[in-house]
C-alpha positions in Angstrom: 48.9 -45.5 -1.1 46.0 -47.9 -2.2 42.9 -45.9 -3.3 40.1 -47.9 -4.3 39.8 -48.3 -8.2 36.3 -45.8 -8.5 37.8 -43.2 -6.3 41.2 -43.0 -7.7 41.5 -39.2 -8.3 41.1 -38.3 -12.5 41.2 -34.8 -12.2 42.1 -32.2 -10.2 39.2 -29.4 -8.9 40.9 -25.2 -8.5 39.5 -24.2 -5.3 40.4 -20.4 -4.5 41.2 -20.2 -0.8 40.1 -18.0 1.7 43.5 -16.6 2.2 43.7 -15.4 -1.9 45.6 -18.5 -3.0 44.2 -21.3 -5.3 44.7 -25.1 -4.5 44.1 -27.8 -6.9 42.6 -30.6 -5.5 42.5 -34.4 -6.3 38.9 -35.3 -7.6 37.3 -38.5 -8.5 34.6 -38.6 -10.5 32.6 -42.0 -9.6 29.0 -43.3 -10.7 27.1 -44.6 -7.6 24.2 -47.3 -8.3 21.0 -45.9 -6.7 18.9 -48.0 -4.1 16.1 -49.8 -5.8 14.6 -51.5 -2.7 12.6 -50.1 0.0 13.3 -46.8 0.9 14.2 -46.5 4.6 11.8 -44.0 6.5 14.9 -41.7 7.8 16.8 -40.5 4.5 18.5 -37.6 7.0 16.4 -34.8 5.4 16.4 -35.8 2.0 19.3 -37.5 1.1 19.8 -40.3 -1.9 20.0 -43.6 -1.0 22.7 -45.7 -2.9 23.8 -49.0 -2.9 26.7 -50.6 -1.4 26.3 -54.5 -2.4 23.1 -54.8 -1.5 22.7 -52.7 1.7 21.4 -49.1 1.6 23.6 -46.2 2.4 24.6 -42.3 1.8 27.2 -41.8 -0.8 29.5 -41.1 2.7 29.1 -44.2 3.7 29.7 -45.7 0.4 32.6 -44.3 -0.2 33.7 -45.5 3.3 32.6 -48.8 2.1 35.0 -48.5 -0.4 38.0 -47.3 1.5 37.2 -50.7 3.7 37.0 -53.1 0.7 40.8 -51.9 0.1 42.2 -52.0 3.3 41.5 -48.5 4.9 39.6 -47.7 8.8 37.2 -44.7 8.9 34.4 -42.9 9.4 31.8 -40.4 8.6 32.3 -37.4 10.2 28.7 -36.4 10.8 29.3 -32.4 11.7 25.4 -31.8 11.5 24.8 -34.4 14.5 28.6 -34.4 15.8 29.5 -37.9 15.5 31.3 -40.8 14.2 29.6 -43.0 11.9 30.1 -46.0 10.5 26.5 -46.9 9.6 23.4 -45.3 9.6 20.3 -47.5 10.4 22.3 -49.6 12.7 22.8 -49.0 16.4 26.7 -49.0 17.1 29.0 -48.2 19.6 30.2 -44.6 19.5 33.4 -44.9 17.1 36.9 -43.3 17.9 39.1 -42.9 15.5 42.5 -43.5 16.6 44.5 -40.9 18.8 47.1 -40.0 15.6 43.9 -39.1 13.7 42.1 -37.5 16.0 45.0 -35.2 16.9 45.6 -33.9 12.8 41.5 -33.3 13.1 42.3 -31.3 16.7 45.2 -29.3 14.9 43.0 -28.8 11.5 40.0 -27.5 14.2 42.1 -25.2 16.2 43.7 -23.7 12.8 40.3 -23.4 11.6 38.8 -22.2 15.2 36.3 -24.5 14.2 35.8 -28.0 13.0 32.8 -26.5 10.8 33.7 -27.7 6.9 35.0 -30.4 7.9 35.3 -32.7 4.8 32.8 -35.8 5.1 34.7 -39.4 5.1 38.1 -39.6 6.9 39.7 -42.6 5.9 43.4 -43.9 7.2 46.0 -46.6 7.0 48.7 -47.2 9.4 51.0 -44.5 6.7 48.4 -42.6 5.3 45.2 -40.2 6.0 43.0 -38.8 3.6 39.9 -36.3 4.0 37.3 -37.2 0.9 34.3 -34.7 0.3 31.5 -36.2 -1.3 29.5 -33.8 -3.2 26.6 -35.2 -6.1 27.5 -33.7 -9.2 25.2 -30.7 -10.6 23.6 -30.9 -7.7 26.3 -29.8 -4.3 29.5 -27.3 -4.3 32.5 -26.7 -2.0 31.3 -24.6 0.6 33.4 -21.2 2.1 33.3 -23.5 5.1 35.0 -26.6 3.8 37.5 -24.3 2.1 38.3 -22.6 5.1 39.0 -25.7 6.5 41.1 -27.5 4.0 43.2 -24.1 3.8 43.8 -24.6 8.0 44.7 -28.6 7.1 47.0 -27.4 4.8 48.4 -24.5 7.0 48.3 -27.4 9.8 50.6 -29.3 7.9 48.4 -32.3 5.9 49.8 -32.2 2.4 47.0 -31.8 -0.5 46.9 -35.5 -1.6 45.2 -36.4 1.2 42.4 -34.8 0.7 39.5 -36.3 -2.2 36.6 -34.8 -3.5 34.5 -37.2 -4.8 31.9 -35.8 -7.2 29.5 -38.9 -7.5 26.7 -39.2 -9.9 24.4 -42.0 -10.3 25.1 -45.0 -12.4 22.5 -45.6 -15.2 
């Protein structure tokens, strides 16, 4: 599996379960260059604008970016506004991910009773689908949600590598 060179995993993050048990997780540790031109009006309540080659984004969408650059489909799984994204500030038809993906994320939601926690970027190849969690380092942490939901991914048969946190900071 291809994994673009700033998100290939260099450690591994314990998460304790809900269930009792501990899982450790592949993490990447990346540096994201901020936005320096105009900030956009909508930042979606607050959120830091990044660069992805000149364009302004969310760190989800950049790390989608970078899942693209190597060959990978996605999207953002937006569970605040329950969508598929691909961009932000750009209309776009609504996105579907493909009917092999969207069933693992009905069996992970029907494990779960609930797609709530669902991890943020899900990213696939025609062999291979990962889950990547983008959390800013210092400043987010796993949620009881998400880790209720990777523990029914797990229980619903996706094996741990593919699944990604990706604890971003920004680049200096």
């Amino acid at each position: 599996m291809t994994l673009p060179d700033t998100l290939v995993p260099d450690e591994r993050r314990t998460l304790s379960l809900p269930s009792g048990g501990n899982v450790e997780v592949p993490t990447a540790t990346p540096a994201f260059p901020k936005w320096v031109g105009e900030t956009p009006n909508d930042t979606y309540g607050g959120k830091t604008v990044l660069d992805a080659n000149g364009t302004p984004v969310f760190a989800e969408l950049l790390i989608l970016r970078r899942f693209e650059k190597v060959g990978w489909n996605g999207v953002w799984i937006d569970t605040f506004r329950r969508t598929y994204r691909r961009h932000y500030w750009k209309d776009e038809p609504e996105i579907t991910p493909p009917e092999r993906v969207q069933r693992s994320l009905h069996a992970i939601a029907d494990a779960n009773d609930s797609a709530s926690g669902c991890f943020d970027v899900c990213a696939w190849t025609e062999e291979h689908l990962l889950f990547a969690e983008a959390k800013r380092n210092s400043h987010d942490a796993i949620r009881k949600t998400q880790k209720e939901w990777l523990e029914s991914a797990l229980n619903a048969g996706i094996g741990i590598n593919s699944f990604l946190i990706v604890e971003w900071s920004l680049a200096e």
